[in-house]
TIGUMAR-322801 format. One record per residue (C-alpha): x negated, y negated, z. Coordinates in nm, 4 decimals. Each point is the difference from the previous one (the first is absolute). Example, Ala and Ser with C-alpha at 12.3 -4.5 7.8 and 13.67 -1.06 7.14 Angstrom:
// residues 2
+----------+----------+----------+
|       px |       py |       pz |
+----------+----------+----------+
|  -1.2300 |   0.4500 |   0.7800 |
|  -0.1370 |  -0.3440 |  -0.0660 |
+----------+----------+----------+
END
This chain:
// residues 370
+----------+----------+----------+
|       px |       py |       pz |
+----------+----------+----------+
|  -8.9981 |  -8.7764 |   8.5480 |
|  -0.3070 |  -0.0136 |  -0.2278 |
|  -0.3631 |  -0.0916 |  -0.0273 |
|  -0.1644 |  -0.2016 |  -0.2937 |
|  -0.2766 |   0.0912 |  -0.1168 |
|  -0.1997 |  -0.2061 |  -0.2789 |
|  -0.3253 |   0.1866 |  -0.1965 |
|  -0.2048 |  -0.1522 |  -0.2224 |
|   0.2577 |  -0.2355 |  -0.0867 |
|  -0.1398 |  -0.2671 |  -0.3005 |
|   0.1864 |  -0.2699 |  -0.2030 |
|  -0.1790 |  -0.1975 |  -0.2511 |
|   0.1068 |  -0.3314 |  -0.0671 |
|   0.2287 |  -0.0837 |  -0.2668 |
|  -0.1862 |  -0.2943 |  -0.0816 |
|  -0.3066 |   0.1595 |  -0.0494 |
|  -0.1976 |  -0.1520 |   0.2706 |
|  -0.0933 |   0.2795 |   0.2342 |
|   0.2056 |   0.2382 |   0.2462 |
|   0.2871 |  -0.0863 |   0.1984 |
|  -0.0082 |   0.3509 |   0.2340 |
|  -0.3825 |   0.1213 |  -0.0570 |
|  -0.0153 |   0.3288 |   0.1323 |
|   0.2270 |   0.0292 |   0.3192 |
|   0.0363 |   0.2570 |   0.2554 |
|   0.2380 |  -0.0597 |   0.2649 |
|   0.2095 |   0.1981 |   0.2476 |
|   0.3294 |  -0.1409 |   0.1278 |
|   0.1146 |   0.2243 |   0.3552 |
|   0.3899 |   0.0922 |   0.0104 |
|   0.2215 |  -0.2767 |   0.1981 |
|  -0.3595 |  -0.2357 |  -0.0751 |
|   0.0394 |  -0.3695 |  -0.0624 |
|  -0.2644 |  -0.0670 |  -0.2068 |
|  -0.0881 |  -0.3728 |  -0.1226 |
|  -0.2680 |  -0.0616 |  -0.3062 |
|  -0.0595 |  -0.3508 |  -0.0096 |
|  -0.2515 |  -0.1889 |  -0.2191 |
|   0.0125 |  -0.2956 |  -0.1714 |
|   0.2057 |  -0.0172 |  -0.3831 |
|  -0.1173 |   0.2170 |  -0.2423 |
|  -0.1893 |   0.1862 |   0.2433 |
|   0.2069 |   0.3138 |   0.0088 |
|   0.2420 |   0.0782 |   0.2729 |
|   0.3099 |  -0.1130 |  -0.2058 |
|  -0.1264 |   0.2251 |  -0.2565 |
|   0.0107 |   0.2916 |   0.2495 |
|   0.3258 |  -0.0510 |   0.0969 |
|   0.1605 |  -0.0186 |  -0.3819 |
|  -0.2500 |   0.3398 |  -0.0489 |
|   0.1702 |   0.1780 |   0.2579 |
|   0.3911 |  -0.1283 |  -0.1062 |
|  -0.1382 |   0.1145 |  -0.3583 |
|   0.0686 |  -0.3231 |  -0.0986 |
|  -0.3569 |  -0.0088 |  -0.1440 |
|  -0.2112 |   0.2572 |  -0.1768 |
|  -0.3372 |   0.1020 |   0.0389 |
|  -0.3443 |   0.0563 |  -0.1878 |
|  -0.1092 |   0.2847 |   0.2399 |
|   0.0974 |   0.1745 |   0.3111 |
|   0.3064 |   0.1688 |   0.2033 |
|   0.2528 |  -0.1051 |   0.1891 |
|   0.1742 |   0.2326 |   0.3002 |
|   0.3169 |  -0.0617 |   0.2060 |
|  -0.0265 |   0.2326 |   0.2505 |
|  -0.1037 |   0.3615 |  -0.1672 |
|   0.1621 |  -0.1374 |  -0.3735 |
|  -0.2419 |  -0.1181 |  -0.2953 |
|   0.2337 |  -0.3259 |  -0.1309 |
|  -0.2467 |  -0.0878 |  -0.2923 |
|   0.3012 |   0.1114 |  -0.1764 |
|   0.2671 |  -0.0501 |   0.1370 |
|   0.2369 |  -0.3449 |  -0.0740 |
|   0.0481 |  -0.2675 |   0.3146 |
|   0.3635 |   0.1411 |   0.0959 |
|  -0.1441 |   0.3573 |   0.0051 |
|  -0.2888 |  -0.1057 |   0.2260 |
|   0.2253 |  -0.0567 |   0.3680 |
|  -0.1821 |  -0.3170 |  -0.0084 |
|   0.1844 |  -0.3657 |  -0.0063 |
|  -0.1580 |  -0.2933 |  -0.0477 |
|   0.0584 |  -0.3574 |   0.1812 |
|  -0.1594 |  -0.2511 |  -0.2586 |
|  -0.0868 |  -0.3640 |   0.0552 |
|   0.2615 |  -0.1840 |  -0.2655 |
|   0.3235 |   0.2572 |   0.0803 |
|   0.2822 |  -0.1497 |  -0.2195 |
|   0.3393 |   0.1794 |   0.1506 |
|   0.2857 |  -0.0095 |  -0.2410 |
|   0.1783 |  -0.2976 |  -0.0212 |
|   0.3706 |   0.1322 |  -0.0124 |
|  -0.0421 |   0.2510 |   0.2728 |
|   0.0594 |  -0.0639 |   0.3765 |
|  -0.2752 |   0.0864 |   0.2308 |
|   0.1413 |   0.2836 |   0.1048 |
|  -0.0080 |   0.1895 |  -0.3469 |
|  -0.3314 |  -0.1418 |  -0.0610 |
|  -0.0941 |   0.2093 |   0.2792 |
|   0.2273 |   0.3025 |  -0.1074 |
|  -0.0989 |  -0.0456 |  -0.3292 |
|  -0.2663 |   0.3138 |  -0.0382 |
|   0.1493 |   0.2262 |   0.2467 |
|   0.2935 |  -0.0523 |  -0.2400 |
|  -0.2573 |   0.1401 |  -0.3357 |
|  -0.1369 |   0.2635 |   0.2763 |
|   0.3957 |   0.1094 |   0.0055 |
|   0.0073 |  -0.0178 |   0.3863 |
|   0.3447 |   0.0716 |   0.1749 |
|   0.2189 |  -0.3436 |   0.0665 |
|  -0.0413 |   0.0723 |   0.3798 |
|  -0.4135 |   0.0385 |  -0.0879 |
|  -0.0228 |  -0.3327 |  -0.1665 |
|   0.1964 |  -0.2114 |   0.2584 |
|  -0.1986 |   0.1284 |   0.2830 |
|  -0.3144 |  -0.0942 |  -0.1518 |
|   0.1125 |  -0.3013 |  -0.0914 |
|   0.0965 |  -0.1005 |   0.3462 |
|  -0.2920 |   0.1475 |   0.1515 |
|  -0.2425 |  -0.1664 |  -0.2539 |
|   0.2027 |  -0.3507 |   0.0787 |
|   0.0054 |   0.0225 |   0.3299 |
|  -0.3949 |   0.0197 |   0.0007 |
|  -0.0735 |  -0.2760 |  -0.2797 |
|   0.2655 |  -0.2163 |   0.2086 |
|   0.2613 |  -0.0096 |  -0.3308 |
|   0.2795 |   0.1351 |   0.2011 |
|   0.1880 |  -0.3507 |  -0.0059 |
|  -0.0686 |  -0.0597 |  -0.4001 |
|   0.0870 |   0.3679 |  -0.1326 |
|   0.3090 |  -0.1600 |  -0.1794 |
|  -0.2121 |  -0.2980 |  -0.1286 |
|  -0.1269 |  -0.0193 |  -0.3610 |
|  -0.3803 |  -0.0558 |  -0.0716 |
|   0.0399 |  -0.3254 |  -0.1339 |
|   0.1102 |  -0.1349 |   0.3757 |
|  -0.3324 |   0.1185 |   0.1464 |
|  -0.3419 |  -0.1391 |   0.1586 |
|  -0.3002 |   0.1362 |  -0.1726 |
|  -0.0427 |   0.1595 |   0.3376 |
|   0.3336 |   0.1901 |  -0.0374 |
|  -0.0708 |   0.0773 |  -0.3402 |
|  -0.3536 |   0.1603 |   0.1063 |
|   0.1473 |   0.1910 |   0.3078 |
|   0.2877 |   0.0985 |  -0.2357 |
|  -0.2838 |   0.1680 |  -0.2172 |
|  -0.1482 |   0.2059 |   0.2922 |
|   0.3192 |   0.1089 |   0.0904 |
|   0.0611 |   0.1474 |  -0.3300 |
|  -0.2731 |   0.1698 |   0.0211 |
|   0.0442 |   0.1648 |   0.3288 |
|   0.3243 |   0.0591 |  -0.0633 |
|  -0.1474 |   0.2872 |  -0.2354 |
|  -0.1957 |   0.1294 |   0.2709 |
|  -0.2846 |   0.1298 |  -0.2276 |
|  -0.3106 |   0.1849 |   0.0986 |
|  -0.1688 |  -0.2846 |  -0.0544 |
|   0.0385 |  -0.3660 |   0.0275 |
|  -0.1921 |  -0.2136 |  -0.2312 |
|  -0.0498 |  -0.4314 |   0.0812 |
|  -0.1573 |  -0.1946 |  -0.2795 |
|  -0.0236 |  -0.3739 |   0.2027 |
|   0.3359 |  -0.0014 |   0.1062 |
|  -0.0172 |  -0.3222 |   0.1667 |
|  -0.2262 |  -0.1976 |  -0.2008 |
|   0.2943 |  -0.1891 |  -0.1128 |
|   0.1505 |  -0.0375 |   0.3634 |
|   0.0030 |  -0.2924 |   0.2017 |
|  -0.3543 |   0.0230 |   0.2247 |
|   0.2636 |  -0.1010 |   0.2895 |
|   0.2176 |   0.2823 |  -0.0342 |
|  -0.3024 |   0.2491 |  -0.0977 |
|  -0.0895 |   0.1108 |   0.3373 |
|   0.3505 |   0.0791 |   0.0897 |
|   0.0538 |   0.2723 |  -0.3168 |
|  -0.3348 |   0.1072 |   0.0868 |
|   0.1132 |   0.0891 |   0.3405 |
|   0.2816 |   0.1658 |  -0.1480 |
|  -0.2123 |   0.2136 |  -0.3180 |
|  -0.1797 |   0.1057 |   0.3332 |
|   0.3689 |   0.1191 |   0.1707 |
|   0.0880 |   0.1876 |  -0.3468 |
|  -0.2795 |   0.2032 |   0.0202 |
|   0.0135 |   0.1027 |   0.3808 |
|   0.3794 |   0.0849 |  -0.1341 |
|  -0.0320 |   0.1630 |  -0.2837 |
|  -0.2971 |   0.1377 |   0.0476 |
|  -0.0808 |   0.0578 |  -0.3168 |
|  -0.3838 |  -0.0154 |  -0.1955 |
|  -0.0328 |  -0.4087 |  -0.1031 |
|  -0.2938 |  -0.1322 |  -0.2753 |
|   0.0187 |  -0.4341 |   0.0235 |
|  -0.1832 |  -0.2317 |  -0.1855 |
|  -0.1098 |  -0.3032 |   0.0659 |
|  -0.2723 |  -0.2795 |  -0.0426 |
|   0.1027 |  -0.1527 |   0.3166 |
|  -0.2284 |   0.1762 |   0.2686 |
|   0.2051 |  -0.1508 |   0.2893 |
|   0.2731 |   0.1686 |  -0.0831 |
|  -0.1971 |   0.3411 |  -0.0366 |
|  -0.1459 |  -0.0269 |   0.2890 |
|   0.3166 |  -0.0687 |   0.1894 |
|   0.1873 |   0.2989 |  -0.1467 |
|  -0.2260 |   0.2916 |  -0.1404 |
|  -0.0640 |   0.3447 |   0.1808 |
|  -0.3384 |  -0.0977 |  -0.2304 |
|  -0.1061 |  -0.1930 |  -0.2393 |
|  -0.2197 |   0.0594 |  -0.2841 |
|  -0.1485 |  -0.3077 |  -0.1237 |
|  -0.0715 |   0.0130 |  -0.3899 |
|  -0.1905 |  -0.1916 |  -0.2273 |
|  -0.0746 |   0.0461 |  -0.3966 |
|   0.2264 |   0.2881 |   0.0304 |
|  -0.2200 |   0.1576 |   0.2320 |
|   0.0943 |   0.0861 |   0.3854 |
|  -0.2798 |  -0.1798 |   0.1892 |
|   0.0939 |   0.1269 |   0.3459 |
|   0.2807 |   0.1612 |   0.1838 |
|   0.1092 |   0.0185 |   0.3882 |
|   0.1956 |  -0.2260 |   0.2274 |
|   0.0412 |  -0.3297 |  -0.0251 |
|  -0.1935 |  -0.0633 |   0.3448 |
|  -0.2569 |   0.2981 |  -0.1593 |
|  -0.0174 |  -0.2385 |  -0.3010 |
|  -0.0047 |  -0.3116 |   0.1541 |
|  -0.2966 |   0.0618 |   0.2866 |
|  -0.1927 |   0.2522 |  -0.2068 |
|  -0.0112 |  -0.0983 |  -0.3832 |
|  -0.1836 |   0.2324 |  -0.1922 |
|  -0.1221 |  -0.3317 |  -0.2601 |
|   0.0399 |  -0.3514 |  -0.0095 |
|   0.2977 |  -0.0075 |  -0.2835 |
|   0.2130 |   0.1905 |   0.2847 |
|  -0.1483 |  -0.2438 |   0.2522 |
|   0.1290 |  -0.3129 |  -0.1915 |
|   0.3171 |   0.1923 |  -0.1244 |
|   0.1376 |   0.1133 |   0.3289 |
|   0.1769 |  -0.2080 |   0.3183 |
|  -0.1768 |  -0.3576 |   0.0270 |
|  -0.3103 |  -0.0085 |  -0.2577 |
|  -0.3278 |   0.0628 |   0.1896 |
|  -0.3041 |  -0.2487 |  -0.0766 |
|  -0.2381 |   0.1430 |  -0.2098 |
|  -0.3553 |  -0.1596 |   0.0670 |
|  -0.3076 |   0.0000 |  -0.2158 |
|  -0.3199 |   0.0347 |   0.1493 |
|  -0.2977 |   0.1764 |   0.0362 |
|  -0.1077 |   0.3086 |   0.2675 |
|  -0.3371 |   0.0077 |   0.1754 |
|  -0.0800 |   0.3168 |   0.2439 |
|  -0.1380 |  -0.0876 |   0.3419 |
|  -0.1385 |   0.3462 |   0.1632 |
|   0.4287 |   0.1420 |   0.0698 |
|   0.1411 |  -0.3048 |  -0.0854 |
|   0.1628 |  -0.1702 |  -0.3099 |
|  -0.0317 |  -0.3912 |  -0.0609 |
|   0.2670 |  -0.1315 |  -0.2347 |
|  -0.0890 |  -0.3738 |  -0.1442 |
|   0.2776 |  -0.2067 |  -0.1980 |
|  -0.1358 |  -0.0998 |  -0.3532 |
|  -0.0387 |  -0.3341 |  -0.0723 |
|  -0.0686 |  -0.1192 |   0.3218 |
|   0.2998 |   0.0916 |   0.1288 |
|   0.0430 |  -0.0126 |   0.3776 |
|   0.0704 |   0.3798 |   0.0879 |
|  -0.2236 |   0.2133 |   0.1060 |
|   0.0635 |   0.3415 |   0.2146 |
|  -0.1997 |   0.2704 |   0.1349 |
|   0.1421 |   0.4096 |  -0.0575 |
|  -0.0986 |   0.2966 |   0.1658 |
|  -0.1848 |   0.2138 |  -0.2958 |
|   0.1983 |   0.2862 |   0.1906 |
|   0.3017 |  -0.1157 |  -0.0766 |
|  -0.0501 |  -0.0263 |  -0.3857 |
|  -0.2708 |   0.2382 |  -0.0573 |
|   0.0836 |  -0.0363 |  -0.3764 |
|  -0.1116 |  -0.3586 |   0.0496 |
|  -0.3146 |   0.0879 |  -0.0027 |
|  -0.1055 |   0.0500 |  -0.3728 |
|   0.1468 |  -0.3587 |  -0.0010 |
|  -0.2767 |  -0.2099 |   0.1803 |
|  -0.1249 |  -0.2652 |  -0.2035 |
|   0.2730 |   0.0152 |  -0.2409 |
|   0.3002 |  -0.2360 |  -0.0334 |
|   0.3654 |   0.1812 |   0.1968 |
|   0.3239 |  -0.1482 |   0.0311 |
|   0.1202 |  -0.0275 |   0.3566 |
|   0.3846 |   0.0445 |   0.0657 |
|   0.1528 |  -0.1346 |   0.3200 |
|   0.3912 |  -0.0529 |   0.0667 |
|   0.1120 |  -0.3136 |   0.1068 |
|   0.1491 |   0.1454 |   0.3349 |
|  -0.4104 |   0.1088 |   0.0305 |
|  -0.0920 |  -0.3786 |   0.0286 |
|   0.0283 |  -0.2012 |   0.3289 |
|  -0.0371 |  -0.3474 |   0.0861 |
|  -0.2998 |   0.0195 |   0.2282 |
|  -0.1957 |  -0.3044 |   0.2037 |
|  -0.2973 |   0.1557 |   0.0630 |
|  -0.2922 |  -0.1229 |  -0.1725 |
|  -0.0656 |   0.2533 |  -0.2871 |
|  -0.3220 |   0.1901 |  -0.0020 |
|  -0.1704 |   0.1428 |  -0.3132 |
|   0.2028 |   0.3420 |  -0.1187 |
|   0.2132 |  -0.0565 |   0.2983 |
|   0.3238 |  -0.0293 |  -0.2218 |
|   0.0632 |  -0.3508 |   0.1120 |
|  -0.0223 |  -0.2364 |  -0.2690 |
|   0.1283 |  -0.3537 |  -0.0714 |
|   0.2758 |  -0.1330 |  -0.2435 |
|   0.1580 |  -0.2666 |  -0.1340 |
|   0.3664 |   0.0198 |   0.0108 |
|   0.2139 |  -0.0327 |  -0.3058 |
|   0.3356 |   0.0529 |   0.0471 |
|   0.2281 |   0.1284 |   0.3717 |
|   0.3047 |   0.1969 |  -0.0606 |
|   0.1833 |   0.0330 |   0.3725 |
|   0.1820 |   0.3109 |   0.0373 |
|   0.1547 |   0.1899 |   0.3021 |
|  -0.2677 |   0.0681 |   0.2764 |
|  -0.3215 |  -0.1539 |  -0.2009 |
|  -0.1135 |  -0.1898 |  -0.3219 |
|  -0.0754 |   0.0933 |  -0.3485 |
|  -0.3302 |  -0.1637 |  -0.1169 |
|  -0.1752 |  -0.0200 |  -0.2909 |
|  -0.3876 |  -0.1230 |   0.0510 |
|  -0.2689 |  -0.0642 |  -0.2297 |
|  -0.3164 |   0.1617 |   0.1117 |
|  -0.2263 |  -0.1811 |  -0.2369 |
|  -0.0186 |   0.2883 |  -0.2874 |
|   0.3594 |   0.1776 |   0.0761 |
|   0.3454 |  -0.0920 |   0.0802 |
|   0.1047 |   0.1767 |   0.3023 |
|   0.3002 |   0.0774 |   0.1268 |
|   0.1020 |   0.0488 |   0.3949 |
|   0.2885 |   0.0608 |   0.2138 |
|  -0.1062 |  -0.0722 |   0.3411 |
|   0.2247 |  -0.0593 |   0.3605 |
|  -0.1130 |  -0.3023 |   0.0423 |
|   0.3069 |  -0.2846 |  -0.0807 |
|  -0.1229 |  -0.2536 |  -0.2233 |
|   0.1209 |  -0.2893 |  -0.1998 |
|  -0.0382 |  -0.0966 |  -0.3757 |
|  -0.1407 |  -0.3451 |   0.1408 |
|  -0.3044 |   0.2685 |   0.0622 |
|  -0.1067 |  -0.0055 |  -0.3760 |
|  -0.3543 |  -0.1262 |  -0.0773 |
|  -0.1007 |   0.0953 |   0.3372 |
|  -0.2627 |   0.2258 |   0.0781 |
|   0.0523 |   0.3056 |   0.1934 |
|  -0.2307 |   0.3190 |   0.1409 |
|   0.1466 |   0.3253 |  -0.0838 |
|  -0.0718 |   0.3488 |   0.1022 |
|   0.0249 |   0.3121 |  -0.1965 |
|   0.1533 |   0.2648 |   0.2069 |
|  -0.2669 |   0.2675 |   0.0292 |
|   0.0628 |   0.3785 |  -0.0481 |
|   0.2641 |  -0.0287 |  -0.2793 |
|  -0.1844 |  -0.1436 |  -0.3113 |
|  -0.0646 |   0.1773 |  -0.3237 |
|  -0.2741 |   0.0280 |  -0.2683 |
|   0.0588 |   0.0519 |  -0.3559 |
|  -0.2323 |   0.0347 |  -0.3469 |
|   0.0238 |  -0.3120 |  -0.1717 |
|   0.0059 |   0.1679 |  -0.3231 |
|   0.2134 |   0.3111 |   0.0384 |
|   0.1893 |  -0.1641 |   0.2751 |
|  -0.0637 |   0.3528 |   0.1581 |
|   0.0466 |  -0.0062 |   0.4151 |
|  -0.3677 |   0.0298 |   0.1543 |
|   0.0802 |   0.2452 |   0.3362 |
+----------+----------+----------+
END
């Protein structure tokens, strides 16, 4: 199969207003399934059109496996593409949709029908091969496109937001089965996406970007417990509240203070964010996950982490409740075990931030504070 390899890869705008890529460097394993996700205009479907060579570049060099493809056109590339508005052609049954670029490729007859099944019988079209375009879902149509390309079996299998047109209630099932493709095919898989639940349900890793620029790279549970600044904090999984307030040092502890009056305040070990330090007496930002917030009825001492709120609005969902509380200078959001009702709005509750978990970040820079 084949690595991808990305070096000082740049693409100014086309409007004029700044870099879309701004200096990347990224290293895709063989048989990886890579997912950049950042919001629009941020990069990652960029990358993808980069590597297909459906876009040029200002700077840099692209590698599929040992081959420099700066050069080269899309079909000569062993890449294929999945985009996110796949139009099939109209007068042509599924099946030769499928067929149709193994047909340009010049594969045998016996070739071409056995990829076709195969590729069917994974994007579930087995029943519809005979059908024309025009008789199918915009699921069918979308799974007809990934079948195409897989049917090529490239070196390399490019997603530009495949299902951001997709029914959300049918988008966890093709995730499942993007997922299957790749344990099948095994083949080296680049997917973009602004949607970070779907990256983090289907990515070996995921590099979250932002201005064109990779911010950070691992996991999704790397990612999602240990964000390297707050825009991957907010980005990734369930946003995590970011707090403003102010750090005072007492002898090996840190005292974080809402702003504004706000009811949270919680003491850190100094050894535990040594970095911290420079920071006493200086205005932080405080990120906690909603998962990191219990309901608590113990009577809240100062920098214990307990704090009072007024509640706003009570989602119920499977095994807890979604709140959203109003601390007095933030809106917070929780997702505690606790069942409770909507009737529970206005009310005032104690919370408690989960200790052990929490991050600090520069309120300017939005840098992590370790």
């Amino acid at each position: 199969m084949a690595n991808v390899s990305l070096r000082n890869i740049s693409k100014v705008s086309p409007r004029g207003n700044g870099s879309v890529v701004d200096g990347l460097n990224l290293e895709v394993q063989d048989r990886e399934f890579l997912v950049l996700l950042g919001p629009s205009d941020s990069g990652p479907s960029t990358v993808v059109r980069i590597v297909a060579g459906l876009e040029g570049i200002s700077q840099g060099e692209i590698f599929v496996g040992d081959r420099r493809v700066n050069d080269l056109a899309p079909k000569d590339r062993e890449v294929a593409l999945v985009p996110n508005n796949h139009v099939p052609y109209p007068r042509m049954s599924v099946h030769d949709n499928i067929a149709f670029g193994l047909k340009r490729r010049k594969f045998s007859s016996a070739e071409i029908e056995k990829r076709v099944r195969d590729a069917a019988q994974v994007l579930g079209l087995t029943e519809l091969l005979k059908q024309k375009p025009e008789s199918l879902s915009g699921e069918q149509r979308q799974r007809l496109a990934i079948a195409r390309a897989a049917a090529l079996q490239p070196k390399v299998l490019l997603f530009d937001q495949p299902l951001a047109g997709v029914d959300p209630t049918v988008r966890p099932q093709l995730r499942k089965e993007i997922v299957q493709l790749h344990q099948r095919l095994q083949r080296t898989m680049i997917y973009a996406t602004h949607d970070s639940i779907e990256a983090m349900a289907i990515g070996s890793r995921v590099a979250v970007m932002n201005n064109g620029i990779v911010q950070q790279i691992g996991t999704a549970r790397e990612l999602y417990s240990d964000p390297d600044n707050a825009f991957v904090a907010e980005f990734l999984g369930a946003p995590m509240n970011l707090i403003h307030g102010n750090l005072k040092q007492d002898r090996d502890w840190l005292l974080f203070s809402e702003v504004d009056e706000g009811t949270i305040e919680l003491r850190l070990p100094l050894a535990e964010f040594p970095a911290a330090q420079a920071f006493a007496g200086k205005p932080v930002r405080l990120g906690v996950r909603p998962e990191q917030i219990a309901v608590s009825k113990s009577k809240a001492e100062r920098y214990s982490g307990a704090f009072p709120a007024i509640i706003e609005f009570v989602e119920p969902i499977s095994g807890g409740t979604n709140l959203t509380v109003q601390t007095g200078a933030h809106r917070v959001t929780c997702q505690v075990t606790q069942q409770l009702d909507p009737g529970e709005a206005g009310h005032r509750l104690q919370l408690q931030i989960v200790p052990g978990k929490v991050c600090l970040f520069d309120p300017i820079s939005g840098v992590r504070i370790r």
